[in-house]
N, CA, C and O of each residue as an XYZ file, in Angstrom:
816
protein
N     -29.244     16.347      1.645
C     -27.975     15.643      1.810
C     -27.260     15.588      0.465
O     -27.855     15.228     -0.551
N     -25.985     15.947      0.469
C     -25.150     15.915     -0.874
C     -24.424     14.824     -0.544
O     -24.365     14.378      0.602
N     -23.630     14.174     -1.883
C     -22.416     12.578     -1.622
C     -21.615     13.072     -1.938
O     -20.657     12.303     -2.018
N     -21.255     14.602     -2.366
C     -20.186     14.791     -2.901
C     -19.570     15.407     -1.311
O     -19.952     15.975     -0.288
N     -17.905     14.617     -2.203
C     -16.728     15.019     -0.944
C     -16.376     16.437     -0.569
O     -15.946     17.217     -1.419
N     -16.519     16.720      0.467
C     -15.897     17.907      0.980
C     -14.282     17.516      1.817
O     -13.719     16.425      1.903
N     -13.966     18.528      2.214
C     -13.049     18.946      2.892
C     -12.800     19.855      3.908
O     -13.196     21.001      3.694
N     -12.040     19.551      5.344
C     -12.193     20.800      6.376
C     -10.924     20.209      7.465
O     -10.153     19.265      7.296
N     -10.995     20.744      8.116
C     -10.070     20.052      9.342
C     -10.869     20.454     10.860
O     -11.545     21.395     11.276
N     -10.334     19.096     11.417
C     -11.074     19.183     12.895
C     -10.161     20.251     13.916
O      -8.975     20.286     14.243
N     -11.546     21.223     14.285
C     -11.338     22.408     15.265
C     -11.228     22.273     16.668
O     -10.468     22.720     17.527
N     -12.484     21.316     16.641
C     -12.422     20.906     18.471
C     -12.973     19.433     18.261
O     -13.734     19.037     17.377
N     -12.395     18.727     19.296
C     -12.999     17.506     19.254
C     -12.669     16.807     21.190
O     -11.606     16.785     21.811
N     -14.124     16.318     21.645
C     -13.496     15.971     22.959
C     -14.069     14.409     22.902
O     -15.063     13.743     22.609
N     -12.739     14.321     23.387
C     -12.367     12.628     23.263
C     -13.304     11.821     24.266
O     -13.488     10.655     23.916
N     -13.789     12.124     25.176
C     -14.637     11.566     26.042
C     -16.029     11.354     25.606
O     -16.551     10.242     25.680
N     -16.808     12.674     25.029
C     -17.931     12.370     24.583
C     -17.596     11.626     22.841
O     -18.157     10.547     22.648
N     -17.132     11.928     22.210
C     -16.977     11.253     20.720
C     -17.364     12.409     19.980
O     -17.609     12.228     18.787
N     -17.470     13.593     20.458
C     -17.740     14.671     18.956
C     -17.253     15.842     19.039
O     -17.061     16.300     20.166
N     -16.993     16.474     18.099
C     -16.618     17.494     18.045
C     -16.623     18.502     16.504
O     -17.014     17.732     15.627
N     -16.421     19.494     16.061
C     -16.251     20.235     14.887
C     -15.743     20.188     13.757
O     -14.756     19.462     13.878
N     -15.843     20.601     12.506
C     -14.851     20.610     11.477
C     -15.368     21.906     11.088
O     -16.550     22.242     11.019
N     -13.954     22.842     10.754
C     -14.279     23.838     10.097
C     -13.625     23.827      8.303
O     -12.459     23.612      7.970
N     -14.604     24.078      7.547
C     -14.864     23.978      6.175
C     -14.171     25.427      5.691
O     -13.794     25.635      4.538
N     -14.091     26.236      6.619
C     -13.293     27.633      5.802
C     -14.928     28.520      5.736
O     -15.034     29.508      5.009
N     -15.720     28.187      6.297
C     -16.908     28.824      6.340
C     -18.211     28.778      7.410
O     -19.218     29.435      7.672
N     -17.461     27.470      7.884
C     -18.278     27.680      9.056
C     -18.180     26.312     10.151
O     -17.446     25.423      9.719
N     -18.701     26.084     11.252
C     -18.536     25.013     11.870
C     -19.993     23.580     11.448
O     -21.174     23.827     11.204
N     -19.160     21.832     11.512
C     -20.157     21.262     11.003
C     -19.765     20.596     12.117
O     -18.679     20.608     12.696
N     -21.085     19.829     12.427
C     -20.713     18.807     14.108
C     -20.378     17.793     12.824
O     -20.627     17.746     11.619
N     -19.436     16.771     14.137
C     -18.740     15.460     13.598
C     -18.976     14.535     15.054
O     -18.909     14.951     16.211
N     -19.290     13.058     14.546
C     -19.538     12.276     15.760
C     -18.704     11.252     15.274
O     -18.254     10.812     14.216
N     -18.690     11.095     16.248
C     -17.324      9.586     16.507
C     -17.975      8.341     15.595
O     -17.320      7.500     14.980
N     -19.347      8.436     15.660
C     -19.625      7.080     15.144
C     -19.340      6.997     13.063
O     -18.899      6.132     12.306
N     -19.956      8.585     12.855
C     -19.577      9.054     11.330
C     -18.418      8.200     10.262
O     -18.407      7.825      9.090
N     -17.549      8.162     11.372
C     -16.122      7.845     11.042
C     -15.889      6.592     10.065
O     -16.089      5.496     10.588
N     -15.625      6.598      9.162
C     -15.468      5.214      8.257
C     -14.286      4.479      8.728
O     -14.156      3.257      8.655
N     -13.467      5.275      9.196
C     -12.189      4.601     10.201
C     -11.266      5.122     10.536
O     -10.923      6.173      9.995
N     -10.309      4.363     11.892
C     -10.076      5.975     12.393
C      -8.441      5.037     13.055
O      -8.246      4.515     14.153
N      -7.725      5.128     12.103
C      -6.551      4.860     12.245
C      -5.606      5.464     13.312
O      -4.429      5.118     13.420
N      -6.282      6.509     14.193
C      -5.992      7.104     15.174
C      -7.055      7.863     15.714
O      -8.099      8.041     15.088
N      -6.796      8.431     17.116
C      -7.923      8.744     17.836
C      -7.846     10.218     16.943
O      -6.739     10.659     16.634
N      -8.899     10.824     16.616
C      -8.769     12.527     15.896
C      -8.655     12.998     17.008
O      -8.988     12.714     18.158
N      -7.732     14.351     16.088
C      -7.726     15.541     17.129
C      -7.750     16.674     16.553
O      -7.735     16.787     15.327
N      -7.795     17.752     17.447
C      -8.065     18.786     16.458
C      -6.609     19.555     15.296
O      -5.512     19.764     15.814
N      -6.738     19.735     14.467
C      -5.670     19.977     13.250
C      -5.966     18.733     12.143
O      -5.551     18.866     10.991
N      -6.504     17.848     12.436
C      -6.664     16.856     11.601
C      -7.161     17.173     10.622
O      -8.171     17.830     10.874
N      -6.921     17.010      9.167
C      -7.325     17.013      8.177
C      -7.974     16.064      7.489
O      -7.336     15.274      6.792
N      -9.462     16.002      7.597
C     -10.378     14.954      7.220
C     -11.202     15.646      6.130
O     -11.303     16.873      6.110
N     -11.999     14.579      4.901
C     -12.883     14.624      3.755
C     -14.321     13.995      4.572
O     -14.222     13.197      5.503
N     -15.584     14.477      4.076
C     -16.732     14.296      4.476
C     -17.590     14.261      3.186
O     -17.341     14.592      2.026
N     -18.782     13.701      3.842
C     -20.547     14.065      3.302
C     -21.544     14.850      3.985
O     -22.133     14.423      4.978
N     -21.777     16.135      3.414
C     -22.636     16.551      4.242
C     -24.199     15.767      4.483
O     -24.732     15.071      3.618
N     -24.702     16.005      5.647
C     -25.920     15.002      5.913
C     -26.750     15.923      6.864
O     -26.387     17.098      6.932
N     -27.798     15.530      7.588
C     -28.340     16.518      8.702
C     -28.780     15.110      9.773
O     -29.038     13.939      9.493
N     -28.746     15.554     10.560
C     -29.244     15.108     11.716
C     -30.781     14.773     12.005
O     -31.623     15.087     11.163
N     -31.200     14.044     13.367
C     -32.215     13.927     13.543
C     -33.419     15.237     13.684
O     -34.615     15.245     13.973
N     -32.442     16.275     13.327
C     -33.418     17.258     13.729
C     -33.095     18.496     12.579
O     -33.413     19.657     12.839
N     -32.613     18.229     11.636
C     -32.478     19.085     10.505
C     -31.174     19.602     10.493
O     -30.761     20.086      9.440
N     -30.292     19.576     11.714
C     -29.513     20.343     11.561
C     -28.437     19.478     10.975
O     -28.449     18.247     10.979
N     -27.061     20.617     10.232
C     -26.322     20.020      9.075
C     -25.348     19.423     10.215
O     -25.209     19.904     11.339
N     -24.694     18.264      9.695
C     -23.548     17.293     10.148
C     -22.330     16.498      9.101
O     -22.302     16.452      7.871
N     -21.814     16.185      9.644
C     -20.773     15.350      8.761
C     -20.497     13.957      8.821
O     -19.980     13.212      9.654
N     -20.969     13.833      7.749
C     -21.184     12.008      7.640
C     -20.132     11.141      6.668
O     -19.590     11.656      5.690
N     -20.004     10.298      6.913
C     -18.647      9.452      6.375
C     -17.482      9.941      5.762
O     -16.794      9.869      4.744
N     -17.628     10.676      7.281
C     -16.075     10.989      7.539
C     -14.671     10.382      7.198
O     -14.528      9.188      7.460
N     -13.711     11.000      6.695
C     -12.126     10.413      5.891
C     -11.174     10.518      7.123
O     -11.582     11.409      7.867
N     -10.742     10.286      7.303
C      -9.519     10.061      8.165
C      -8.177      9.717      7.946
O      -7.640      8.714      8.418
N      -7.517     10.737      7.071
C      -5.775      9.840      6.375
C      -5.495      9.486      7.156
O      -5.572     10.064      8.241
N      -4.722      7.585      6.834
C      -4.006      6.948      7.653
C      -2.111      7.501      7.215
O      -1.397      7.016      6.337
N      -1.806      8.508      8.089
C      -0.616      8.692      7.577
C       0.811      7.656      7.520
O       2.008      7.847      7.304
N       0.217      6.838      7.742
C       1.514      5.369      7.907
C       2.316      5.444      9.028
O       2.354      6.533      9.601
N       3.098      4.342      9.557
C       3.537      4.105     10.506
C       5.055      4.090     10.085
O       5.334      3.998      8.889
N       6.024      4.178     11.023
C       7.513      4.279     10.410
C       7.967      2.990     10.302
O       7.834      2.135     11.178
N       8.744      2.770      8.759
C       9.610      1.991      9.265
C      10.366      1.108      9.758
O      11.553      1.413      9.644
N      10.123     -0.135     10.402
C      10.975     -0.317     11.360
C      12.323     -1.302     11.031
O      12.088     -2.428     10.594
N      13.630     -0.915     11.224
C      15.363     -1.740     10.930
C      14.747     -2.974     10.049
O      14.767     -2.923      8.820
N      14.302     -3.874     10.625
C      13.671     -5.262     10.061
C      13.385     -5.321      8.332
O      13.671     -5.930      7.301
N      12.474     -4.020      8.979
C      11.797     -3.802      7.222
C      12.336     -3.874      6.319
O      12.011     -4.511      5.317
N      13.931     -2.790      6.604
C      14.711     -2.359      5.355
C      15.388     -3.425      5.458
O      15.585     -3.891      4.335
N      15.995     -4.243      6.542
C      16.731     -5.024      6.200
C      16.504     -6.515      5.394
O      17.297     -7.191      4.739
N      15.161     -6.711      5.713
C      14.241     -7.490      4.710
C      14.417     -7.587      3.392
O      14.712     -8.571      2.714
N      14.105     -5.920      2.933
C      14.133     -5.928      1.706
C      15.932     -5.791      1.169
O      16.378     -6.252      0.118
N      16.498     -5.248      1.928
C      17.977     -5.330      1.632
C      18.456     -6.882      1.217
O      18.891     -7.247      0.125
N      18.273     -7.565      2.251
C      18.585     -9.077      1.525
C      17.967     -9.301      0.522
O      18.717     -9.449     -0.442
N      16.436     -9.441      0.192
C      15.476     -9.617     -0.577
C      16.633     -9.422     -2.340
O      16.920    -10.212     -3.240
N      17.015     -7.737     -2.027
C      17.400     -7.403     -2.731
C      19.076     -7.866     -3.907
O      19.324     -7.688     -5.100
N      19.669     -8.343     -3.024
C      21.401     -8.579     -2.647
C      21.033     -9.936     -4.086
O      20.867     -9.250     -5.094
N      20.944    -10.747     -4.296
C      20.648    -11.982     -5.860
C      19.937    -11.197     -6.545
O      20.482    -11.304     -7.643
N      18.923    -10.326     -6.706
C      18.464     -9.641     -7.715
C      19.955     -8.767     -8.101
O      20.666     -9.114     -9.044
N      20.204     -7.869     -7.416
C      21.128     -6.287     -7.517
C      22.581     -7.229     -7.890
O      23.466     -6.728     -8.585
N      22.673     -8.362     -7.446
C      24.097     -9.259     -7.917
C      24.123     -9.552     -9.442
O      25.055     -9.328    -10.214
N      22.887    -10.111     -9.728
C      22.638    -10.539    -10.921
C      22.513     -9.521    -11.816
O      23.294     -9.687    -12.753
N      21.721     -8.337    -11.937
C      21.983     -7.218    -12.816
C      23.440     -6.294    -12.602
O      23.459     -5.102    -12.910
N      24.379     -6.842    -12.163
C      25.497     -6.911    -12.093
C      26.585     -7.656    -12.528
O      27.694     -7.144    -12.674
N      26.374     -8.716    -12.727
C      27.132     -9.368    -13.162
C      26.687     -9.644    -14.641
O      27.549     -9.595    -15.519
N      25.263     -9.959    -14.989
C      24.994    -10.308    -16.310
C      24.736     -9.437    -17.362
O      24.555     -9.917    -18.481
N      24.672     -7.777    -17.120
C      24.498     -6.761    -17.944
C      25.884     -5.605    -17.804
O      26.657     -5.170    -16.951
N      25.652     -5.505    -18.909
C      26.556     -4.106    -18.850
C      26.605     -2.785    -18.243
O      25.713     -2.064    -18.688
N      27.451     -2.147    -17.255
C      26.774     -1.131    -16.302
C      25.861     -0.382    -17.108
O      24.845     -0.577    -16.439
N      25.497      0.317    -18.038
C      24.141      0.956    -18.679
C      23.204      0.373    -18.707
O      22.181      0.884    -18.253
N      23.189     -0.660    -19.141
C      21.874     -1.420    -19.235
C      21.341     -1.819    -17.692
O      20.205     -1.476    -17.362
N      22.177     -2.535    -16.789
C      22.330     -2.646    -15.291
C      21.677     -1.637    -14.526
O      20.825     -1.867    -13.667
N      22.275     -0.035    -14.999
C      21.592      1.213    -14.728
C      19.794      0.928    -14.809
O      18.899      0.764    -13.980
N      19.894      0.982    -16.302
C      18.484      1.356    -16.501
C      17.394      0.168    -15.990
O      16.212      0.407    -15.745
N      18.039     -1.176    -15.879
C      16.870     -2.030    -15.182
C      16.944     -1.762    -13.484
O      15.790     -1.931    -13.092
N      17.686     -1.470    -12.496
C      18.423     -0.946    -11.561
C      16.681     -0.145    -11.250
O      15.740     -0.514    -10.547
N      16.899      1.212    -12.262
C      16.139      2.392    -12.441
C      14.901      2.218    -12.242
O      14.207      2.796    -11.405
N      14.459      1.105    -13.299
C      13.099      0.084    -13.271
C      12.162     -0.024    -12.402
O      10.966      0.212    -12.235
N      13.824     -0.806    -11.482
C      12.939     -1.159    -10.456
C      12.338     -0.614     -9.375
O      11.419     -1.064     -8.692
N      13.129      0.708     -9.256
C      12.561      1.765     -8.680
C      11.452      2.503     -8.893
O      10.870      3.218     -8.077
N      11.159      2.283    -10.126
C      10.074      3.341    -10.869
C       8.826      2.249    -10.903
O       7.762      2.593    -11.418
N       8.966      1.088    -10.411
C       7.911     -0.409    -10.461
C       7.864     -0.044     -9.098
O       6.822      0.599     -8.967
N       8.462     -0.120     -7.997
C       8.304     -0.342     -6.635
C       7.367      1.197     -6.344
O       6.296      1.111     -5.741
N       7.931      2.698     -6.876
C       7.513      3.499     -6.672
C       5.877      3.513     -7.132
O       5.039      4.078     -6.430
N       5.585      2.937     -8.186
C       4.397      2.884     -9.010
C       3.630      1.780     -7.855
O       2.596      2.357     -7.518
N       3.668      1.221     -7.549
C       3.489     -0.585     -6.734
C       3.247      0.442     -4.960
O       2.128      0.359     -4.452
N       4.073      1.092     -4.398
C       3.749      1.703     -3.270
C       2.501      2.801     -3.526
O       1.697      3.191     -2.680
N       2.560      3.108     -4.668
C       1.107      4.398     -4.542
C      -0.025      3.708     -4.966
O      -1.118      4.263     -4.856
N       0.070      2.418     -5.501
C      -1.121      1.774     -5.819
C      -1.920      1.178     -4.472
O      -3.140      1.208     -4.314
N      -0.972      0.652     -3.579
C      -0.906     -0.167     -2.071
C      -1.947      1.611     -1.252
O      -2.932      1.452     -0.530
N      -1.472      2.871     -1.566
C      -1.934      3.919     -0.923
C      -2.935      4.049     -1.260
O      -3.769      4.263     -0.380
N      -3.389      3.996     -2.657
C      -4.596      4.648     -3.533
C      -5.277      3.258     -3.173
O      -6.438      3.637     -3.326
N      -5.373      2.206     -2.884
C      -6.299      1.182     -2.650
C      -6.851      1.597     -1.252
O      -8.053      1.757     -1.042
N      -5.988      1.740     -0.418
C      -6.105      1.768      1.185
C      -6.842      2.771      1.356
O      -7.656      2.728      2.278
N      -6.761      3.900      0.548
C      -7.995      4.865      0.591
C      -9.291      4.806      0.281
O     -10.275      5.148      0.937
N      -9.161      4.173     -1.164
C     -10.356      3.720     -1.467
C     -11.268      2.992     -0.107
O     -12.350      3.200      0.442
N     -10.143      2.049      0.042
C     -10.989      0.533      1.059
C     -11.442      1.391      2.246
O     -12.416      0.937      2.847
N     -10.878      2.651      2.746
C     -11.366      3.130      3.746
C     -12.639      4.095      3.280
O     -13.723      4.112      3.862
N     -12.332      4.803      2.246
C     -13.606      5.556      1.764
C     -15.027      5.027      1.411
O     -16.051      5.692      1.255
N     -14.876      3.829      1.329
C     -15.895      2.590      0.775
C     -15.990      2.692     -0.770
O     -16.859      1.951     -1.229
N     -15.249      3.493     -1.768
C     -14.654      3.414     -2.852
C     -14.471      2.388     -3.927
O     -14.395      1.263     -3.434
N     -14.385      2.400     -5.096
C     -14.060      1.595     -5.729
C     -12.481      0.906     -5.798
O     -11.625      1.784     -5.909
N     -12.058     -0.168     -5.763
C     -11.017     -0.743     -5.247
C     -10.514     -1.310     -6.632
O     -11.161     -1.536     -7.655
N      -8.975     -1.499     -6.324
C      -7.880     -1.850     -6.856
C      -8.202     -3.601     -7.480
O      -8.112     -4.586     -6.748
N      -8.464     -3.639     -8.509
C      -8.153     -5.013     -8.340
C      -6.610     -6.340     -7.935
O      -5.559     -6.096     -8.527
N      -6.628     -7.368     -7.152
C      -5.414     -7.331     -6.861
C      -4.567     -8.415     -7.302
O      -3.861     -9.201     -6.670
N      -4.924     -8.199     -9.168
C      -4.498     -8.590     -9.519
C      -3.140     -7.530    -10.421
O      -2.000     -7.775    -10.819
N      -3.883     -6.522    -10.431
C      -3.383     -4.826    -10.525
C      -1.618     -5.128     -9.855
O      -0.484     -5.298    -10.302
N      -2.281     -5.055     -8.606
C      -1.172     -5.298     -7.372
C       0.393     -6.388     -7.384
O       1.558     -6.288     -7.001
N      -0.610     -7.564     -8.181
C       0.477     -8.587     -8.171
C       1.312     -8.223     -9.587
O       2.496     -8.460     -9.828
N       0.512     -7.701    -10.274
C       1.125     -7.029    -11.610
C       2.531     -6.853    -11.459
O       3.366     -7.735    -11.657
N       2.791     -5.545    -11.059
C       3.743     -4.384    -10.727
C       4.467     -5.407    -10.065
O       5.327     -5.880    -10.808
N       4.441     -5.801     -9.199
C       5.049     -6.482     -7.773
C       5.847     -7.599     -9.132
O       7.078     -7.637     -9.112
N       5.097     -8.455    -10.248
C       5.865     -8.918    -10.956
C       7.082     -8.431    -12.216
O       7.887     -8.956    -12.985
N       6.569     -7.039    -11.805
C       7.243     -6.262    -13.031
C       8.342     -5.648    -12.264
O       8.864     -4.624    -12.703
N       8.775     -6.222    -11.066
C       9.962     -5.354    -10.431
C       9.523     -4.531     -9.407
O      10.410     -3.920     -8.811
N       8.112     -4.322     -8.971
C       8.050     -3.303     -7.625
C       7.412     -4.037     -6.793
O       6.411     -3.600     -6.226
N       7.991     -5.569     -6.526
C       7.517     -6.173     -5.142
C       8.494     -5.361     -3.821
O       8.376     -5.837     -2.692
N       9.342     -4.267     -4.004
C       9.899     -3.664     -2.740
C       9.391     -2.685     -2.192
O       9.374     -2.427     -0.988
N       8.807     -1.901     -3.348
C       7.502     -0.958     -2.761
C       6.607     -1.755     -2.383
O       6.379     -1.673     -1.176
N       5.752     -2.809     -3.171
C       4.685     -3.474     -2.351
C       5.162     -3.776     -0.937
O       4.959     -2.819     -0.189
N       5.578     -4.536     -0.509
C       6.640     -5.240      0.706
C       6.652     -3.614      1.516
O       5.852     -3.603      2.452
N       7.156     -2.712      1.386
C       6.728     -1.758      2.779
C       5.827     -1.005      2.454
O       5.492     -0.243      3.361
N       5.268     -0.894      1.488
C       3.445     -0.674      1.408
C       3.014     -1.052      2.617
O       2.713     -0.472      3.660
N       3.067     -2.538      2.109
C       2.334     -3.257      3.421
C       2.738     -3.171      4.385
O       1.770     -3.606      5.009
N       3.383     -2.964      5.049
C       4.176     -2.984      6.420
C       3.907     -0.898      6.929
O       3.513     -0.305      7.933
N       4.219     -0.639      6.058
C       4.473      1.065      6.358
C       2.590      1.606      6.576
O       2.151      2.080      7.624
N       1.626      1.327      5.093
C       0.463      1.440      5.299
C      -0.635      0.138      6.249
O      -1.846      0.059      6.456
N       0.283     -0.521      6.536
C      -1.175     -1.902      7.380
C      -1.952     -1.973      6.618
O      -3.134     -1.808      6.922
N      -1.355     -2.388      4.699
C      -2.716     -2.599      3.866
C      -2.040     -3.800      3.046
O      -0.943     -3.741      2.491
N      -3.100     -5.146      3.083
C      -2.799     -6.538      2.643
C      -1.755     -7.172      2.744
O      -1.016     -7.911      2.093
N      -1.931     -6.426      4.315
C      -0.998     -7.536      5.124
C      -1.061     -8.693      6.328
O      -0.190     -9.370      6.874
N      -2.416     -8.599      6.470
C      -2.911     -9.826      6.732
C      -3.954    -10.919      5.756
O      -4.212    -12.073      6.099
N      -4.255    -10.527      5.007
C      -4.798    -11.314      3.363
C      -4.245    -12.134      3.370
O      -3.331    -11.892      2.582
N      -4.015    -13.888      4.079
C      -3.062    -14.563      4.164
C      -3.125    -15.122      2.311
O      -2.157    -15.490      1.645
N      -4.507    -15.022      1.874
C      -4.295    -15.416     -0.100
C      -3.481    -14.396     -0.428
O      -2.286    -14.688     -0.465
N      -3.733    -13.445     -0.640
C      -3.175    -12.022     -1.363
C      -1.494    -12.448     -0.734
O      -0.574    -12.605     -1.536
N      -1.338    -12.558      0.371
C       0.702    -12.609      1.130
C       0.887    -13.896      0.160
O       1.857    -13.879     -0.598
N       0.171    -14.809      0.145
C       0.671    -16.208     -0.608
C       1.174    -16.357     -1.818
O       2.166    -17.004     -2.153
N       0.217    -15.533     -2.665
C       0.687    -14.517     -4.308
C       1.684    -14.110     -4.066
O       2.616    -14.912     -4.128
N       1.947    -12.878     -3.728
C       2.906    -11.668     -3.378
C       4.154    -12.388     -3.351
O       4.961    -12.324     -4.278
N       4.384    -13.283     -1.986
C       5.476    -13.938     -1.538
C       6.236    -15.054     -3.196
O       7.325    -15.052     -3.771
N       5.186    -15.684     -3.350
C       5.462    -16.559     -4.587
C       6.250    -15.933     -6.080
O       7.075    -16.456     -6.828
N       5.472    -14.381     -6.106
C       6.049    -13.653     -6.922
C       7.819    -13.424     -6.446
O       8.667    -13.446     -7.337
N       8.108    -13.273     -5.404
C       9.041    -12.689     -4.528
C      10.216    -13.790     -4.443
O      11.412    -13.617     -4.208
N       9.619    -14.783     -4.665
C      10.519    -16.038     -4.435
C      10.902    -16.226     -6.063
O      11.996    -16.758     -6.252
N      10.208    -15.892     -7.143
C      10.230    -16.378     -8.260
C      11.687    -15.231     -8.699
O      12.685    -15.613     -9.310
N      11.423    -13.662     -8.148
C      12.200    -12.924     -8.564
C      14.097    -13.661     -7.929
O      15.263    -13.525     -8.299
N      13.407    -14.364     -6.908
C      14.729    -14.735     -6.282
C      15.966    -15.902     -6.756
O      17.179    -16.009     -6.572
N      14.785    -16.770     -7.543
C      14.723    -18.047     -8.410
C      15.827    -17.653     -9.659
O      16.943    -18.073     -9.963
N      14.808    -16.508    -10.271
C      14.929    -16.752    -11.509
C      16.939    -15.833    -11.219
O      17.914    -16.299    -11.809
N      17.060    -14.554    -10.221
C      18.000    -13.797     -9.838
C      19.635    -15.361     -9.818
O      20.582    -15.683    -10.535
N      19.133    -15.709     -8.790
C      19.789    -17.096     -8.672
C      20.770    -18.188     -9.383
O      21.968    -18.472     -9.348
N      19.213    -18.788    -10.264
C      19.393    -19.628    -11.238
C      20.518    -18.826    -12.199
O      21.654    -19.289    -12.305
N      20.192    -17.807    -12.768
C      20.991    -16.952    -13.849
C      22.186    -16.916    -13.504
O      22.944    -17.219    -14.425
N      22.911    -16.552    -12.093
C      24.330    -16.173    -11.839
C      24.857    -17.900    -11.715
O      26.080    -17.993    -11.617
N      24.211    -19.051    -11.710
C      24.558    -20.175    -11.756
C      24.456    -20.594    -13.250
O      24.237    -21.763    -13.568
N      24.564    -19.948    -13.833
C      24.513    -20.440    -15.854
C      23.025    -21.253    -15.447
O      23.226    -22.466    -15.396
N      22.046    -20.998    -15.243
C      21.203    -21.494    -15.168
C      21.043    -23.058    -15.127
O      20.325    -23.641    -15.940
N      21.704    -23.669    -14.202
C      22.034    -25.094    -13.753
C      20.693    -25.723    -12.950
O      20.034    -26.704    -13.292
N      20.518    -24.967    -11.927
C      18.647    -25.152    -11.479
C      17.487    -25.888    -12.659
O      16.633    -26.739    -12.409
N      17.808    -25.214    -14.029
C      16.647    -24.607    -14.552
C      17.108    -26.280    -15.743
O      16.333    -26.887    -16.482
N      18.004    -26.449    -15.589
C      18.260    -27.429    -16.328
C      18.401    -29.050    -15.650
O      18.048    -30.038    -16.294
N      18.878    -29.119    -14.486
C      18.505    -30.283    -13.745
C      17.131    -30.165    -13.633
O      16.786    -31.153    -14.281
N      15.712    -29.434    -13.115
C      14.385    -29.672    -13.718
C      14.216    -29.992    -15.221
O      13.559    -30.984    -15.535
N      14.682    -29.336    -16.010
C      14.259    -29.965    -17.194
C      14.803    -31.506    -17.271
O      14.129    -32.301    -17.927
N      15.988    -31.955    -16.629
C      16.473    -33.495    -17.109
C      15.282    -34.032    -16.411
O      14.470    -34.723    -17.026
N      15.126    -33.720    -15.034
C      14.073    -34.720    -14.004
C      12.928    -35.146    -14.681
O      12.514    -36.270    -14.965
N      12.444    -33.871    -14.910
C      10.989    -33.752    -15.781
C      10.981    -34.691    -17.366
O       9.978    -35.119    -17.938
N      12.008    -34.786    -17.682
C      12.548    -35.519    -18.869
C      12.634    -36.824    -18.528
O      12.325    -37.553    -19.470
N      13.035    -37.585    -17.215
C      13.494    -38.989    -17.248
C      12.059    -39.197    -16.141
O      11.860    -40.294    -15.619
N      11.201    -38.094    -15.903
C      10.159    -38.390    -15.316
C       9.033    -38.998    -16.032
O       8.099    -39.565    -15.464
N       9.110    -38.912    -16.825
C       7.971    -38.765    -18.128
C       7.894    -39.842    -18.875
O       7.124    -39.874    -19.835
């Protein structure tokens, strides 16, 4: 038995019994339904899955912890429009308080944070399915604070990864509210930020 990953795509597979083939570019390896580390859809044949070779109860070679890309789900109006509002006090505020260049390049940022923040949300979800070494998620809340909570936000929604973590959504969201806070407070000469400081002042 080797641990190292291969690669092949499924040739035949019948859905009733649970098994079927992968061809490696050299030859055929049985695959059983149970192999599967997870199976974000039923396989079929064209599928492009990663393995361990292993043998069976009887010597013969098989494919064991089996990969299965979860290719994501689309989409849906809600999503974008989510993040569209989400967006509208951030995208106001680097508008009004910077100069269009500078506006540009944090604008840019945040694209290149959200883009960085969505492949981290992918490269975890693989891991977590491969049984892999994982993301720490504090990694996660990082980025998400550095401007790519909009990639995180349909990460989760697009990949079905830490999006039911009701701790991990509680972070995330808090970060999300803070970007909204701080977006806010600023186009108000920061008036928020200064009635807390009096309160906290005549609190004391």
């Amino acid at each position: 038995m080797t641990s190292d990953k291969l690669a092949g795509a499924l040739i035949e597979w019948n859905e009733a019994k649970g098994y079927g083939f992968i061809d490696d570019g050299k030859r055929r390896i049985f695959a059983h339904i149970r192999d599967f580390t997870e199976r974000p859809h039923a396989p079929k044949p064209g599928d492009k899955v990663t393995y361990t070779l292993g043998t069976d109860r009887q010597g013969r070679p098989c494919a064991q912890n089996i990969y299965l890309p979860f290719k994501g789900r689309p989409l849906s109006p809600a999503h974008l429009v989510t993040v569209a509002v989400l967006l509208v006090a951030p995208g106001w505020a680097l508008g009004q308080l910077f100069e269009p260049d500078l506006a540009g390049i944090l604008a840019s940022w945040v694209v290149l944070a959200s883009g960085i923040s969505y492949g981290l949300y992918a490269r975890d979800k693989r891991y977590a399915q491969e049984g892999a070494w994982r993301f720490p998620e504090w990694l996660l809340h990082f980025w998400a604070l550095l401007g790519g909570w909009p990639g995180g936000f349909l990460a989760q929604r697009r990949l079905r990864h830490k999006s039911t973590k009701l701790r991990f959504l509680y972070k995330f969201w808090l970060i999300v509210l803070l970007h909204q806070y701080l977006a806010i407070d600023a186009l108000l000469d920061w008036q928020l930020f200064d009635r807390c400081k009096t309160w906290l002042a005549g609190s004391l």
